[in-house]
N, C-alpha and C positions, 0 to 999 in steps of 0.2 A: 504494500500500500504506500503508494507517493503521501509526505506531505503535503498541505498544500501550500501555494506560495505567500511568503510573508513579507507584511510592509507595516511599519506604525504611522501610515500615513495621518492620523485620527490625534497625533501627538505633536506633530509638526517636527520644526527642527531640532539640533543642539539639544538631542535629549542625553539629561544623565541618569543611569540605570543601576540600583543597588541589588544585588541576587544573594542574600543567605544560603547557608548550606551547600555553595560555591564548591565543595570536592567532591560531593555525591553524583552519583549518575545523572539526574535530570537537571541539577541545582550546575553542573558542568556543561551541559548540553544549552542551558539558558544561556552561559557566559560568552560559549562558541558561536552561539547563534546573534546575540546581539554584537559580539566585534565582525561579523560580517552583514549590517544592516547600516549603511551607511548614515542615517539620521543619528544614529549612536556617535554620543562627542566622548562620554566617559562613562566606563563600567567600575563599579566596584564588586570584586567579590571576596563573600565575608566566610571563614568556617573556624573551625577549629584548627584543623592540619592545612594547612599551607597547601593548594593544588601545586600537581608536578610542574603544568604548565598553564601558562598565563596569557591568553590570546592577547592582539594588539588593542592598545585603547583600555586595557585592565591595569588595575592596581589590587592589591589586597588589604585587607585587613584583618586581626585576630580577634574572633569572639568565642566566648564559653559558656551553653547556657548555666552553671555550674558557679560562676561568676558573673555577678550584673556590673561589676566593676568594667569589665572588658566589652562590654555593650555601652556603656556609658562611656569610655576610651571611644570605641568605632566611630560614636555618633560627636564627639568632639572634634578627632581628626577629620569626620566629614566636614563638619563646619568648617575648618583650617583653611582646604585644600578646594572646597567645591563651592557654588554659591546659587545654584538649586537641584532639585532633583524631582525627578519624574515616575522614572517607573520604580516600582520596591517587586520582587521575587523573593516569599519566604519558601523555601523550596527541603528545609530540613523534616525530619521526621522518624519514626522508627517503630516498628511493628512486631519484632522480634531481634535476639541477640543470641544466637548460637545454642549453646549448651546453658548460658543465664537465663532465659524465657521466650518463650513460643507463644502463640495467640492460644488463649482459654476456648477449651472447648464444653466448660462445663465452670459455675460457679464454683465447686469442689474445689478447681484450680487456682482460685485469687488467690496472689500473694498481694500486702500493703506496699513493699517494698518496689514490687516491680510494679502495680496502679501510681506509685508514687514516680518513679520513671519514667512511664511511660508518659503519664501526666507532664512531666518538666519538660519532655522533649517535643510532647505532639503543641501543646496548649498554653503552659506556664511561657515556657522559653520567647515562643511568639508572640504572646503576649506582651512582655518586656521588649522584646523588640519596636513593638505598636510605640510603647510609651516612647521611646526614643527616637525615633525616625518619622511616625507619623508628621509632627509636626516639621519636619523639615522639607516636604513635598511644597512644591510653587504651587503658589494660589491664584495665578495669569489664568492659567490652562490647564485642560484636560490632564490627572496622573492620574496610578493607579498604586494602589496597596492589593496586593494580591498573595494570598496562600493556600499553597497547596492543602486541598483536607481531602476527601475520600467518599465516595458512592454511599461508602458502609456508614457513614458518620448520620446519612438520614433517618430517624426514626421511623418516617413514613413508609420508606422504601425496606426497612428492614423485616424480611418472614423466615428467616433461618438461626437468629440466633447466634448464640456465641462470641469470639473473638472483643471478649467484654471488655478490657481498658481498650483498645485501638479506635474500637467503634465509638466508646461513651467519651474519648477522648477527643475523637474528631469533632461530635458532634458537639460538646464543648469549644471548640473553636469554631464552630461554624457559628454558635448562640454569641461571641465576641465577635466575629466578622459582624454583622448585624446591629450589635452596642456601638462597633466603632463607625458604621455606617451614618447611622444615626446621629451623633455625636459630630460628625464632620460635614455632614448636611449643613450644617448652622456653621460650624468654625470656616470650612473650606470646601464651599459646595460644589468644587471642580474637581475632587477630587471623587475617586470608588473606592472604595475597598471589598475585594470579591474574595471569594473562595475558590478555589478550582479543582478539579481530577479529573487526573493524568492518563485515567484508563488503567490499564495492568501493563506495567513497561516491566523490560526485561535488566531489572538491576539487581543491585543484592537485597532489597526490601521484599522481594517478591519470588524471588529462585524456586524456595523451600515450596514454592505454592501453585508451580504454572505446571502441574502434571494433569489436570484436566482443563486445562485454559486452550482454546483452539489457534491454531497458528496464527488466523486474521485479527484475533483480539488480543494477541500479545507483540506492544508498540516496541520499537527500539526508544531511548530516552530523546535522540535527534527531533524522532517525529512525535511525541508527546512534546515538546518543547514548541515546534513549530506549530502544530496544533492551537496550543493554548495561545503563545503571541496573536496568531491569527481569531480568536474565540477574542482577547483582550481589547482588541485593535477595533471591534464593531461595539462595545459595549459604554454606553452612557449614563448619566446620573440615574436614570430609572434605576438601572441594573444593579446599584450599589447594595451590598448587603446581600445580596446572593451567591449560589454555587453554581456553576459551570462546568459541565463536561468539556472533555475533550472536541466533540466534537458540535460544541453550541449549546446544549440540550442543557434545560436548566434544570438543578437535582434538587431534588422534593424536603425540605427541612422536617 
C-alpha cells in the first residue's frame, strides 16, 4: 500500500516542528518525513536516547518522563534557540516491556507497579509535556498538538476486553486531549490539539502481536507517518479535541 502524498500546505511556510519520542519507530519516521517537506524551517527531536541519526534541519534535545526537570530544560532551550512553533508530535508510548509486562488479559493480572508505568508513559509523561510546550505554539496561524493514542483507548468501540492499563490508559489521554482542546479554544483558538492512531505498524510496540494481523493492515512506521501528516494537514478548529485514524476516520471516544 503507497502512502499517500504529503504537503502541510494548511500551515503555510517557515514551519517549526517538535516530535517526542524522536528514537522510536514512528516518533523517527515523523523526523525523516518532515526534513524532506520542504515548508519545514526547523525540527526538533526530543527522546531519551539520543537517535543514531539526525536528518537535515534536526536538532535534539534530552527528555525523561522520569524527570520533569529535563522537560522543563527542553522547553527553555526551545525558547533560547527558536521563536515559534507549529506542529508538536507526541509520538512516545508503551504497551508492553519484555519479560517486565505484557498486556492483561484478565484483571487477575494487574500489577500497581506496572498500571503505575504504564500510566507515566502513555498519559502522565504527555501530559507534562502539554504543560510545557502547549503554550509555546504561534497564535498567527493554524498549529497542531497532536498525540498518538490508540483505537483501543475508545470505550465505545471497545467489545473484547482486556489489555487493561494500555487501553484505560489511552483513553485517559484521549479525556486530556479534549480538556486541552477546550482550554485552548479560548487561550489560542488556532491552535488543535488531536489525538491520532497509527493503525498497527510494524515496530517493537506491536511484534509480540501481528500473528493474526493481515498483511494489508500491518503499516511500515514510513506510511503510518505519512498517513497521519496527511489526516493532520485537512483538519481545522472543528476537529480539535478528537481522535483520528490513520486513514481520516474519526475514533468513537
Amino acid at each position: 500500500m503507497e502512502p499517500p502524498i504529503t504537503c502541510l500546505g494548511s500551515f503555510g511556510e517557515n514551519i517549526t516542528v517538535a516530535v517526542f519520542g524522536a528514537s522510536g519507530g514512528i516518533g523517527a519516521s515523523f523526523v525523516k518525513l518532515f526534513s524532506e517537506i520542504e515548508a519545514v524551517s526547523n525540527i526538533i527531536a526530543l527522546s531519551k536516547r539520543k537517535p543514531p541519526i539526525l536528518p537535515k534541519k534536526t536538532s535534539w534535545l534530552h527528555i525523561d518522563f522520569d524527570k520533569e526537570e529535563t522537560i522543563i530544560n527542553a522547553a527553555n532551550s526551545f525558547k533560547d534557540s527558536y521563536n515559534h512553533l507549529n506542529i508538536v508530535i507526541v509520538a512516545t508510548g508503551t504497551l508492553h516491556d519484555g519479560d517486565n509486562y505484557q498486556p492483561e488479559k484478565t484483571w487477575r493480572s494487574l500489577d500497581s507497579e506496572v498500571l503505575s508505568r504504564i500510566y507515566k508513559i502513555n498519559t502522565i509523561g504527555p501530559a507534562i509535556l502539554a504543560k510545557y510546550f502547549l503554550p509555546l505554539l504561534e497564535k498567527k496561524r493554524k498549529t497542531v498538538f497532536a498525540f498518538l493514542s490508540a483505537r483501543v483507548g475508545s470505550i465505545k468501540d471497545n467489545q473484547t476486553g482486556g489489555w487493561h492499563a494500555y487501553r484505560s490508559s489511552k483513553a485517559a489521554l484521549n479525556m486530556l486531549i479534549k480538556n486541552f482542546s477546550i482550554e485552548l479554544a479560548l487561550k489560542n483558538p488556532k491552535t488543535l490539539c488531536v489525538g491520532l492512531h497509527p493503525g498497527t505498524v510494524n515496530t517493537a510496540l506491536s511484534k509480540p502481536f501481528q500473528k493474526n494481523v493481515k498483511p494489508k493492515n500491518l503499516f511500515t512506521a514510513d506510511f503510518s507517518a505519512t498517513s497521519l501528516l496527511s489526516v493532520i494537514n485537512t483538519l481545522g478548529s472543528k476537529n480539535s479535541g478528537d481522535v483520528f485514524a490513520w486513514n481520516g476516520e474519526k475514533i468513537l471516544p
